[in-house]
C-alpha positions in Angstrom: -1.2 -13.7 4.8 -4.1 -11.0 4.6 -4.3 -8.0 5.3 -7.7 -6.4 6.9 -8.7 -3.0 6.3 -8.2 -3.6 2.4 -10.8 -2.4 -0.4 -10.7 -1.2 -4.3 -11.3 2.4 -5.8 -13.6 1.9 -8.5 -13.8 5.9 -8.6 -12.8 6.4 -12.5 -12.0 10.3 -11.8 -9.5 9.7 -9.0 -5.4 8.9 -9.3 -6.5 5.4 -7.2 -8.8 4.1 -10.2 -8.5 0.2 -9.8 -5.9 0.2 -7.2 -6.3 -1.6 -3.9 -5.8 0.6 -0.5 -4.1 -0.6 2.4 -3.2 1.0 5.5 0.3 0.6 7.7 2.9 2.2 9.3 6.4 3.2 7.7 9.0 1.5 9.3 11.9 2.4 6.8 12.1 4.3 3.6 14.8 5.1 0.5 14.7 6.7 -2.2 13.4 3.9 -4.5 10.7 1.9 -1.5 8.9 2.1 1.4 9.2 -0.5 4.0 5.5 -0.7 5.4 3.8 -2.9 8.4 1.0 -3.9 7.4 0.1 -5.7 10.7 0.3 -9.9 10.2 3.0 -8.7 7.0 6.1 -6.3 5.9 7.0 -5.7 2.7 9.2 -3.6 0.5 7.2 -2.1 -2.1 8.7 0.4 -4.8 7.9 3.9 -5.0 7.2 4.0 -8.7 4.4 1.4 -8.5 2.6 2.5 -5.3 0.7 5.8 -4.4 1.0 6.8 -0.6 -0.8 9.0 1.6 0.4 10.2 5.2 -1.4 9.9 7.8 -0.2 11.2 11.9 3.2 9.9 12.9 3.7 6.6 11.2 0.3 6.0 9.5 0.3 5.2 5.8 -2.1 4.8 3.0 -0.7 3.0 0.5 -2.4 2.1 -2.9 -1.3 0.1 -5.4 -2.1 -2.2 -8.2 -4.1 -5.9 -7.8 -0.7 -7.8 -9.5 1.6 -6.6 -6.6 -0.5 -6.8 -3.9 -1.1 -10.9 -5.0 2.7 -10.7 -5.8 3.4 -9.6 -1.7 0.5 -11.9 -1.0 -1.4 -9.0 0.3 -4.6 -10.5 -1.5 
């Protein structure tokens, strides 16, 4: 599945250089993952590969490399 609302930072000067962003809402988190729903998709993703951003209540921003959003089959 896809996941709308999806588009690469090509900003060189910014911690989200060549990541992909995707927005969701946290439905569970530890201290290694976030559980996120991305709409048509879940997924697990690990902390130490993502960058996340809060947004009101539940809202995420989540960035994170190309190779793990093919490997969730966000892409």
């Amino acid at each position: 599945m896809r996941v709308a609302a999806i588009k690469r930072s090509f900003a060189e000067n910014t911690d989200h250089a060549g990541l992909w962003e995707m927005r969701g809402a946290l439905i569970y988190e530890t201290q290694a993952a976030v559980f996120v729903d991305f709409g048509p998709c879940s997924h697990w993703l690990p902390k130490s590969k993502i960058r996340v951003e809060r947004g009101k209540g539940e809202a995420l921003t989540v960035w994170l490399p190309e190779w793990l959003a093919k490997e969730k089959g966000l892409l």
